[in-house]
C-alpha positions in Angstrom: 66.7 50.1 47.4 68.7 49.7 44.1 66.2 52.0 42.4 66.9 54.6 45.0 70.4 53.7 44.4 70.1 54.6 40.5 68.4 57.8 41.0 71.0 58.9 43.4 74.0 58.3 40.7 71.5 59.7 37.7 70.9 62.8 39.6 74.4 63.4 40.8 76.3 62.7 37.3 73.4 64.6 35.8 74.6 67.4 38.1 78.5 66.8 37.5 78.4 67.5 33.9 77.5 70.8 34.1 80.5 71.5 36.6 83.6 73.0 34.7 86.5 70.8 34.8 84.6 67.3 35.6 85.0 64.9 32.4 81.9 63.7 31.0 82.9 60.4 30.9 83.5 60.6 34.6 79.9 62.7 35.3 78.0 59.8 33.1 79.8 56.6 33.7 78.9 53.2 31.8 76.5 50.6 32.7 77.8 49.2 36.1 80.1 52.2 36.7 79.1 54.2 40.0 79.1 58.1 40.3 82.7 58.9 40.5 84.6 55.5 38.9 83.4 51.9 39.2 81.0 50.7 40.9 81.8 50.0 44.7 78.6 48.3 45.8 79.8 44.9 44.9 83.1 45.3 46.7 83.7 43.7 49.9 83.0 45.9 53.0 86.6 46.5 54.1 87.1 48.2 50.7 84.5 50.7 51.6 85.7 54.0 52.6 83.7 56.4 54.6 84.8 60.0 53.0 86.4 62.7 55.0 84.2 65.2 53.9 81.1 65.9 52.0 80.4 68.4 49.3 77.0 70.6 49.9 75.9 71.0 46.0 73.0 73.5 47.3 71.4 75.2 44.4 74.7 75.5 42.6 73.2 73.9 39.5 70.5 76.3 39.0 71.0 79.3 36.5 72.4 82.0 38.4 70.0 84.7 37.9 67.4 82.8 39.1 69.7 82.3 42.3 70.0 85.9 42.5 66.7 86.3 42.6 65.7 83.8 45.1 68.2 85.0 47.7 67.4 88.8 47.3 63.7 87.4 47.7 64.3 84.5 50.8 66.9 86.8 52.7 64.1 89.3 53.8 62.1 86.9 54.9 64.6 84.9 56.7 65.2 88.3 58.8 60.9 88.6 59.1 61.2 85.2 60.5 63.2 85.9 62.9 61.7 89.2 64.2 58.3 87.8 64.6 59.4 84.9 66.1 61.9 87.1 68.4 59.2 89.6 69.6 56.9 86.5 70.3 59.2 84.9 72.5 60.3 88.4 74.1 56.6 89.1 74.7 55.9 85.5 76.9 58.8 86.2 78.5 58.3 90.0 79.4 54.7 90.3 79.9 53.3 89.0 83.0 50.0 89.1 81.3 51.1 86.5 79.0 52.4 84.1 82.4 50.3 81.5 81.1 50.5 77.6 79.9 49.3 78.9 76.6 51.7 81.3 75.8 54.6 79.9 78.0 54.7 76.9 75.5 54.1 79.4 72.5 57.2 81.0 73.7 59.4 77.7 73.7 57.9 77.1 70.3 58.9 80.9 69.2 62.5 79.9 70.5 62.4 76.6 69.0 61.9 78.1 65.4 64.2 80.8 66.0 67.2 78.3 66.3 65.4 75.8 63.6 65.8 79.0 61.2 69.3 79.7 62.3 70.5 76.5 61.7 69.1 76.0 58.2 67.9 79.3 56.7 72.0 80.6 56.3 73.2 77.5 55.0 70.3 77.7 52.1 70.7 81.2 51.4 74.2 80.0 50.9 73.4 77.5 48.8 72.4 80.1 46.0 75.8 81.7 45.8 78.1 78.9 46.3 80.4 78.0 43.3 79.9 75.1 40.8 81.7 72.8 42.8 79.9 72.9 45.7 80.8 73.8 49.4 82.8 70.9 51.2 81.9 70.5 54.5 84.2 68.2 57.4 82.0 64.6 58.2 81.5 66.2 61.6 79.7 69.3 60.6 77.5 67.6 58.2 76.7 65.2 60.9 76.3 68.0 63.2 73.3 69.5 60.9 71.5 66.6 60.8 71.2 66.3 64.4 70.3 69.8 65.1 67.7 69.8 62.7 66.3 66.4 63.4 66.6 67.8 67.2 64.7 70.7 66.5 62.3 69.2 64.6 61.7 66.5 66.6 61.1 68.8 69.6 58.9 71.3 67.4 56.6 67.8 66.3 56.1 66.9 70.0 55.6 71.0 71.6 52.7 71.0 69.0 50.9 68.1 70.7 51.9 69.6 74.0 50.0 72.9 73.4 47.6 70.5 72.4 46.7 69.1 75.5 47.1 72.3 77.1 43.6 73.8 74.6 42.3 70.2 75.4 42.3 71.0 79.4 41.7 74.5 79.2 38.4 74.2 77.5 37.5 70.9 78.1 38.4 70.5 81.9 37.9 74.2 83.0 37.6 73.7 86.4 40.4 71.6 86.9 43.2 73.1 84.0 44.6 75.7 86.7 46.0 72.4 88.8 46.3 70.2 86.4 48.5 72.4 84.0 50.9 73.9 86.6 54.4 75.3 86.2 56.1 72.2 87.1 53.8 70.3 84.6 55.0 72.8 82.1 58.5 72.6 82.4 58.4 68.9 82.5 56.3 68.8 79.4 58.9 71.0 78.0 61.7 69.1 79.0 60.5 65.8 78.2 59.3 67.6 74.2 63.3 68.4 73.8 64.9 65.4 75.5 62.7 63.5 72.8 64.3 65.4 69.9 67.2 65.3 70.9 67.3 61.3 71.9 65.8 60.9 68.1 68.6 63.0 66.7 71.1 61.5 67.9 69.8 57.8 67.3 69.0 58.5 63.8 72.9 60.4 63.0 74.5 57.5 64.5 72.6 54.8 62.7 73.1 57.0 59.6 76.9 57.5 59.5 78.0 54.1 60.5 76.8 53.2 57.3 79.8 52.8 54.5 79.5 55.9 51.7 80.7 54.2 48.2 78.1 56.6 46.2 81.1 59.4 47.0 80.1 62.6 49.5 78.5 65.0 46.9 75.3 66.0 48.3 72.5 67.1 46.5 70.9 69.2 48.6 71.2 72.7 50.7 72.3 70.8 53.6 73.2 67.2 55.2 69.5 66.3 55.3 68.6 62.5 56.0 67.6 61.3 52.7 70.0 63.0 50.6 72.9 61.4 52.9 71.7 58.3 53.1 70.8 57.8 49.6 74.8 57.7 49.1 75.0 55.5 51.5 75.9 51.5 50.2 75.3 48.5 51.4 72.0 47.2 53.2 70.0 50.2 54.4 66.9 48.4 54.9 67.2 49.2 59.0 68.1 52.6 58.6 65.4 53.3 56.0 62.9 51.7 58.4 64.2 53.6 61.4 63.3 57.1 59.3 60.2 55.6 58.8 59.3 54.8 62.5 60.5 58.4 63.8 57.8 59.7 60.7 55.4 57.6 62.7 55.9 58.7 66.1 56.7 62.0 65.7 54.3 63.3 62.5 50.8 60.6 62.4 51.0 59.5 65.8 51.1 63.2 67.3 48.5 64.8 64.2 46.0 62.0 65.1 46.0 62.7 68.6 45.7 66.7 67.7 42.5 65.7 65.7 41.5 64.1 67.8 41.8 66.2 70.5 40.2 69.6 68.6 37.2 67.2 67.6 36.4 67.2 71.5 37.3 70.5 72.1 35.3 72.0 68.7 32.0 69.9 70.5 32.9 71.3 73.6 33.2 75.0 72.1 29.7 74.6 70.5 27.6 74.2 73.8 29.3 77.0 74.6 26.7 79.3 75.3 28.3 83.2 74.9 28.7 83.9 71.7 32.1 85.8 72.7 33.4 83.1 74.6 32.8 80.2 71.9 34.8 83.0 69.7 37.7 83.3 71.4 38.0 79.9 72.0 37.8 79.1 68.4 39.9 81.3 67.1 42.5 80.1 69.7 41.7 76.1 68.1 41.6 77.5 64.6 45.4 79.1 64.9 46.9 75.6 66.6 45.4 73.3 64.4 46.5 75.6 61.4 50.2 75.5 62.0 50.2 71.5 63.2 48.6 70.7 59.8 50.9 73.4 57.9 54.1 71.4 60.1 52.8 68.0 60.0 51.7 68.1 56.1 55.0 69.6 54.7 57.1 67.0 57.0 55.0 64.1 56.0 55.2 65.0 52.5 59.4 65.2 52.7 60.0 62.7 54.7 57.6 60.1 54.9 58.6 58.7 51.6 60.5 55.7 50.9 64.1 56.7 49.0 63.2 54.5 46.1 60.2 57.3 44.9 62.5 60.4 45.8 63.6 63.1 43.4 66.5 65.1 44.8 65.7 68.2 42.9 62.1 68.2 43.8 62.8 68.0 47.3 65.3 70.7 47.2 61.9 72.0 46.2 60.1 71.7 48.9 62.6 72.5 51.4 62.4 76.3 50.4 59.0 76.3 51.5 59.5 73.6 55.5 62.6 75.9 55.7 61.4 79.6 54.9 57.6 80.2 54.2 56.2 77.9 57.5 58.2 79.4 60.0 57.6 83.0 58.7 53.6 82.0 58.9 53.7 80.6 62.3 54.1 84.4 63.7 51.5 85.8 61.4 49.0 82.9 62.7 49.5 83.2 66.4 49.6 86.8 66.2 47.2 88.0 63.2 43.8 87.8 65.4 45.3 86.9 69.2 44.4 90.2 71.4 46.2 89.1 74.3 49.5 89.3 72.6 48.5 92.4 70.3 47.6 94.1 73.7 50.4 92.6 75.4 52.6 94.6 72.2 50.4 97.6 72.6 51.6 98.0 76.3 55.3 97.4 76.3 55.2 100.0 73.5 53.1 102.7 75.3 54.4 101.9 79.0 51.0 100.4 80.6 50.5 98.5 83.2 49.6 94.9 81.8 46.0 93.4 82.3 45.2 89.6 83.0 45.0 87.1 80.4 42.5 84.4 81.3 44.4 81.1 81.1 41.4 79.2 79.6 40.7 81.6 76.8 43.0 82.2 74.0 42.4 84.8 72.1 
C-alpha cells in the first residue's frame, strides 16, 4: 500500500511541475512531505479532510499537438461508435425478423455500449483540450462517474455470459431452447444483468468515498476511475482494495470461465453437426461472441485486476483510450461483419421488404 502510495505522489508532482504557476518546491516536496504540503498520512483521522472537489488532469500533460491529433483522430470514431451501435439496437428493435433471444440481448448490449460511450467517450475527448490545470469537477459528479461506468460495466460483464447461455441452449438443447429461453426468461435475465451492475456500483462508490482523501483531489486520469481515486485515498485501504479485487473476480474470471466453458460444449456439439451450412452458421455465430467476451474480459482484467501497488497512472491512461474507444467501435463491426440476418434485416428496412424469419437456433 505505501508503495502505491509513493507512486501516486511521484506521478502527481511529476505532473504539477509542468503546470504554470505551481512552485517547484511545492510540485516535488522533501522526503516525508506529501503531494501538496506535508505529509497527512500520519495525522490523526479527524484532521483528515475529504476535498470538495476533484481536479480531472486528463491528458493535459501531454504536448499539445499530439492532443490535437488524438482528438481529431478519437472524435470520428466516437460518432462511428455510436452509429453502429445505434443502427444495431434500432434493427432488434424494428425488425420482427430479428424478435429473437439472440438478437434481443444483442440489442440491450447495443444500448448498453451506447450509454457506456456516452458517459466516458466526451469526457476523454475532453481531456485533450482541457487547460494545464485540469478540469475541477464537484465530489458528486466524480462520484457519479464512477458509478455509471462501474454500472455499465458491470452490466455489459454479466449480458456477455447471458448471451452465453442463450448459444449454449440454442445449439446445445435445440429441442427444448424455444421454452426454455422465453420472453419472460429474457427480460428477467436482463433485469437481473443490470440490477447486478448497478448493486456493484453503488457498493463499490460508497466504500470508495467514505475513505479520507489526504493525497489532495488531483486526478490523474480522463475521469473519476476507481484506481486513480482511490490511490489518493489515505489511511487503511486494504478492504477497499480487496473489494475491487472481488468484483474483478465475479464479474471478469468467474463469467469468462463459464463462457469457455460453455463454447468448449457448444464447439463439440457444432462438430457432429452434420450440414456443412449448419455447422457454419453456428460457428460463425460462437466465433463473434467469444471474440468480443475475450476483447471485453482481456482489456478489463488487464486495467483493473491489478493491485495499486504495480500501477502506473500514465500507462493506464494508456490503456483506457483503447477499453474506452477501439472495443466498443469493434463490437458493431463483429456482430455485423459476417451476420446475414442482420445485414438482411438492414437490406430490408432500406428497400421496404417484407422481413423473413430468423431461425432462433442459428445465428448467422
Amino acid at each position: 500500500m505505501e508503495a502505491g502510495e509513493s507512486r501516486g505522489r511521484l506521478q502527481t508532482s511529476e505532473f504539477l511541475e509542468d503546470i504554470p504557476g505551481v512552485d517547484r518546491a511545492v510540485a516535488s516536496p522533501a522526503e516525508g512531505a506529501g503531494v501538496l504540503g506535508p505529509d497527512m498520512s500520519s495525522w490523526p483521522a479527524s484532521n483528515w479532510t475529504a476535498p470538495a472537489e476533484f481536479v480531472i488532469l486528463g491528458f493535459s500533460g501531454w504536448p499539445q499537438g499530439l492532443r490535437l491529433l488524438l482528438f481529431a483522430f478519437l472524435l470520428p470514431l466516437y460518432l462511428a461508435t455510436l452509429a453502429g451501435n445505434l443502427l444495431i439496437l434500432g434493427l432488434a428493435v424494428a425488425e420482427p425478423a430479428l424478435h429473437t433471444p439472440m438478437y434481443f440481448f444483442l440489442g440491450a448490449l447495443s444500448a448498453v455500449e451506447v450509454a457506456y460511450t456516452l458517459v466516458l467517450t466526451p469526457r476523454m475527448l475532453a481531456g485533450f483540450l482541457l487547460p494545464p490545470a485540469g478540469l475541477a469537477v464537484a465530489r458528486a459528479t466524480c462520484a457519479a462517474q464512477m458509478g455509471l461506468f462501474v454500472a455499465l460495466g458491470g452490466a455489459e460483464c454479466l449480458l456477455l455470459a447471458a448471451m452465453a447461455l442463450d448459444r449454449y441452449l440454442a445449439i446445445c438443447r435445440p429441442l427444448y431452447y424455444p421454452q426454455l429461453m422465453s420472453t419472460g426468461l429474457c427480460w428477467g435475465l436482463l433485469a437481473s444483468c443490470c440490477a447486478g451492475g448497478s448493486l456493484l456500483a453503488l457498493g463499490l462508490t460508497t466504500a470508495i468515498f467514505q475513505l479520507p482523501f489526504c493525497q489532495g483531489g488531483l486526478v490523474n486520469h480522463v475521469f473519476c476511475d476507481l484506481p486513480a481515486v482511490l490511490l489518493l485515498a489515505c489511511g487503511d485501504r486494504q478492504l477497499q482494495e480487496r473489494v475491487l479485487l472481488a468484483a474483478c473476480l465475479l464479474l471478469l474470471v468467474l463469467p469468462l470461465a463459464l463462457i469457455l466453458l460453455s463454447y468448449t460444449r457448444v464447439l463439440v456439439v457444432i462438430l457432429g453437426v452434420g450440414g456443412s451450412a449448419g455447422r457454419r452458421k453456428a460457428f460463425n455465430t460462437v466465433a463473434s461472441h467469444l471474440t468480443v467476451a475475450v476483447l471485453h474480459y482481456g482489456c478489463a482484467t488487464a486495467m483493473y485486476a491489478r493491485p495499486l501497488s504495480s500501477r502506473s497512472l500514465e500507462e493506464d491512461k494508456l490503456v483506457s483510450l483503447i477499453y474506452i474507444n477501439l472495443t466498443p467501435l469493434l463490437y458493431p463491426a463483429i456482430y455485423t461483419l459476417r451476420n446475414r440476418d442482420v445485414q438482411g434485416a438492414l437490406q430490408r428496412v432500406l428497400s421496404g421488404r417484407t422481413p423473413g424469419t430468423v431461425h432462433q437456433a442459428d445465428g448467422n
